[in-house]
C-alpha positions as CSV (number, residue, x, y, z in Angstrom):
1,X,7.5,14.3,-4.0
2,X,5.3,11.5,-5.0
3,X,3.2,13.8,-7.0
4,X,5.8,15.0,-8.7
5,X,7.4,12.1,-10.0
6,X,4.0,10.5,-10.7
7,X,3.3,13.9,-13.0
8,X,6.4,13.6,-14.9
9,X,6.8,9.5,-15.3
10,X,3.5,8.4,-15.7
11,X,1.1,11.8,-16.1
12,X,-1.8,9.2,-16.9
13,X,-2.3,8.6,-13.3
14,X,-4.7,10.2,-11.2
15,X,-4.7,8.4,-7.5
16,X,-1.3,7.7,-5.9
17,X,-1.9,4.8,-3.0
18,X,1.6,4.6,-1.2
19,X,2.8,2.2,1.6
20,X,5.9,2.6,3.0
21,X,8.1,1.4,6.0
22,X,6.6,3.7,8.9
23,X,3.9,5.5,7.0
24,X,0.9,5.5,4.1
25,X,-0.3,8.3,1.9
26,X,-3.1,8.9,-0.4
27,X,-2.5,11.5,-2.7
28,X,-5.7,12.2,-5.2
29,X,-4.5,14.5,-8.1
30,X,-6.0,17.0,-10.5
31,X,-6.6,16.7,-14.6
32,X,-3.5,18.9,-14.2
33,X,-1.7,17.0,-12.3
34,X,-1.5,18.6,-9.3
35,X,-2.3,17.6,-5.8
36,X,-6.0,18.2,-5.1
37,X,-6.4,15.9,-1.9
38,X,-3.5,14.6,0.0
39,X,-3.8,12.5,3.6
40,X,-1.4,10.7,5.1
41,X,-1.5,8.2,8.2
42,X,1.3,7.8,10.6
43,X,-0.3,7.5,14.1
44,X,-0.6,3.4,13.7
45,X,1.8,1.0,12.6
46,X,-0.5,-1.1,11.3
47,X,-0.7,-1.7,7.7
48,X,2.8,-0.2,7.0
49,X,5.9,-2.3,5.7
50,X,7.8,-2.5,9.1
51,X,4.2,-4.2,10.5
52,X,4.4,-6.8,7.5
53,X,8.2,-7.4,7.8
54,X,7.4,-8.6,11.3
55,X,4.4,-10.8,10.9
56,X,6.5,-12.4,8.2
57,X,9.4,-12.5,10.7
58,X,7.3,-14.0,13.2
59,X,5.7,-16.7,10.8
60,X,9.5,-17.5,9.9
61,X,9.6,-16.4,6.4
62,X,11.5,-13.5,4.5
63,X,9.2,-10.7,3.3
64,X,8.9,-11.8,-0.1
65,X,8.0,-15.9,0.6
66,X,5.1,-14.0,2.9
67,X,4.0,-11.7,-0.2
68,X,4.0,-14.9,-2.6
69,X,2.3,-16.9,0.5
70,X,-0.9,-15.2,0.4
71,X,-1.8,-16.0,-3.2
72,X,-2.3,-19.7,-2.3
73,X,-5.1,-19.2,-0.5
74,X,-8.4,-20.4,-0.8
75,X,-10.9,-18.9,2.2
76,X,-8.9,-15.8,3.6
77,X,-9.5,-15.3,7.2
78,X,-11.1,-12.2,8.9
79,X,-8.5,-10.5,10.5
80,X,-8.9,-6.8,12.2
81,X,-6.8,-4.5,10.6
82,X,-7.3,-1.3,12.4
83,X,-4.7,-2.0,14.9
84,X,-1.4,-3.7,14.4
85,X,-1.9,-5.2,17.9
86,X,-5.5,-6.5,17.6
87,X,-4.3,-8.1,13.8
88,X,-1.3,-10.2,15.4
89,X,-3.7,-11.3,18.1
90,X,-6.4,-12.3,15.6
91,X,-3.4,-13.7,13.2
92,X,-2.4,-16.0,16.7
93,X,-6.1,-17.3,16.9
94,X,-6.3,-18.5,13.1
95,X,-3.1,-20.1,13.5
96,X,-4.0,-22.0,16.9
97,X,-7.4,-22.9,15.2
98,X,-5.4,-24.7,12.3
99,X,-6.1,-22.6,9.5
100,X,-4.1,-22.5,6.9
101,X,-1.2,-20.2,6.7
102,X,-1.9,-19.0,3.2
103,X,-5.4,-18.0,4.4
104,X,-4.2,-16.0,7.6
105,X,-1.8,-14.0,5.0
106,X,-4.3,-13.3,2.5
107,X,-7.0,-12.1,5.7
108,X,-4.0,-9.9,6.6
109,X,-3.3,-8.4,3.3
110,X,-7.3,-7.9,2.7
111,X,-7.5,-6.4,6.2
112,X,-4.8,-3.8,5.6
113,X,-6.2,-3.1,2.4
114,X,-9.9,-2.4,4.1
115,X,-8.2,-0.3,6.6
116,X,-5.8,1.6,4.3
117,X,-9.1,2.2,2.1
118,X,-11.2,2.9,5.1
119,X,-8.6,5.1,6.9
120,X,-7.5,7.3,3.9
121,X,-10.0,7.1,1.1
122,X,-12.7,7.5,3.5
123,X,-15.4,6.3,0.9
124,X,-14.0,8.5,-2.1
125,X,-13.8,7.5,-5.6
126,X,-10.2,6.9,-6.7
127,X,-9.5,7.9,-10.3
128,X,-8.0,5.2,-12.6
129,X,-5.3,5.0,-13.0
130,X,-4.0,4.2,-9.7
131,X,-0.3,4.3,-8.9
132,X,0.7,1.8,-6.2
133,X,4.1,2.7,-4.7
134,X,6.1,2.5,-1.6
135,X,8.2,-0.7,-0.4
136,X,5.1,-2.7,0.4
137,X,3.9,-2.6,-3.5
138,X,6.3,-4.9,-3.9
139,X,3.9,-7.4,-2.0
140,X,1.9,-9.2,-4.6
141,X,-1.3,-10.3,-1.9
142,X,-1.8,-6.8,-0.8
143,X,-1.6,-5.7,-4.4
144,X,-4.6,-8.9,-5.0
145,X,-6.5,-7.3,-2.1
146,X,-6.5,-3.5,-3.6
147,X,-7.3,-5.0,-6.9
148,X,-10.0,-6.8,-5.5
149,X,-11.5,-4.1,-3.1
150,X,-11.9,-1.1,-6.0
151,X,-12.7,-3.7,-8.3
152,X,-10.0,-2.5,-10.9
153,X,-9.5,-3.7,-14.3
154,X,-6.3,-4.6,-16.3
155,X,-4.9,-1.4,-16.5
156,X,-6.4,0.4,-13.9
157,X,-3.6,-0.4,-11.3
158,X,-0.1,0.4,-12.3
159,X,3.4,-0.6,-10.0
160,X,6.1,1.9,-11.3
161,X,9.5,0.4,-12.1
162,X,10.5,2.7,-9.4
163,X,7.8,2.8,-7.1
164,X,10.4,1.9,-4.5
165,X,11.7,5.4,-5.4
166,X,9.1,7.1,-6.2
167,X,9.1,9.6,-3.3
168,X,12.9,10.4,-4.1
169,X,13.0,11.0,-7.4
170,X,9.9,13.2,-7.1
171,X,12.3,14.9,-4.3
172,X,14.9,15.5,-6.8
173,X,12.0,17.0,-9.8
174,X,10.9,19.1,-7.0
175,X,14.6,20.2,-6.2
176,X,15.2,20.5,-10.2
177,X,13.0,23.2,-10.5
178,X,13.6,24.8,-7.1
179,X,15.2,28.4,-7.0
180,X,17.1,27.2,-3.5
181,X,20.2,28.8,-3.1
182,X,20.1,31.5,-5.9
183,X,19.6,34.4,-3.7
């Protein structure tokens, strides 16, 4: 479904990162188009939009003051992000130590990146452009951190209008085309 709404709305793109709620997906697509790699991680929370919802619940802030937090700072923090459990706890430490909130966020958002990078793209090269989309591209300190990580230019990163979306409307191309139900 992401695929297909990336190939009809933006066919310039050729890597799809996407961060949802409960789960992220890499999808690496053809000259065509089409899907040539696709993986997907849903064993771990960590990293996903319902794991950054409650470390911004827990720090007292909405979702979008955490997002907008993260760009103030000015030594992120090294924070595991392999395991939502082991990132709280490290998260915990920083904050006990005195560090500056801004710093712990912009650890976080780095770590999830590294993992999310580490996890999915497993050292592969993702084409430019990139489409980052899902609920959590919304967050403007993990889009900092992907930036940052694949070392992407002006242009090489792009957030659909939609990319909240995304995955539906691509549904809805996909069911456009289908032959369901004219047996």
């Amino acid at each position: 479904a992401h695929a297909a709404s990336v190939k009809e709305l933006h066919p310039e793109i050729k890597s799809v990162i996407e961060i949802g709620g409960q789960d992220s997906k890499l999808i690496l697509l053809g000259d065509n188009g089409e899907i040539s790699e696709f993986r997907m991680n849903e064993l771990c929370a960590a990293g996903t939009g319902a794991f950054l919802d409650q470390q911004a619940a827990r720090l007292g802030m909405d979702i979008e003051e955490f997002a907008l937090k993260g760009l103030e700072a000015t030594s992120p923090v090294a924070i595991a992000g392999r395991c939502a459990v082991f990132a709280k706890t490290d998260m915990t430490h920083h904050q006990q130590e005195g560090r500056p909130l801004p710093d712990i966020i912009a650890g976080l958002n780095e770590a999830l990146a590294r993992s999310y990078l580490s996890n999915l793209a497993r050292g592969r090269y993702l084409r430019r452009p990139i489409s980052f989309q899902g609920g959590v591209a919304k967050n403007a300190g993990l889009i900092a951190a992907f930036k940052k990580m694949l070392s992407l230019k002006e242009g090489d990163l792009v957030i659909p209008k939609n990319h909240m979306t995304m995955g539906a409307i691509g549904a809805a191309i996909a069911a456009r085309g289908s032959s369901c139900g004219d047996e």
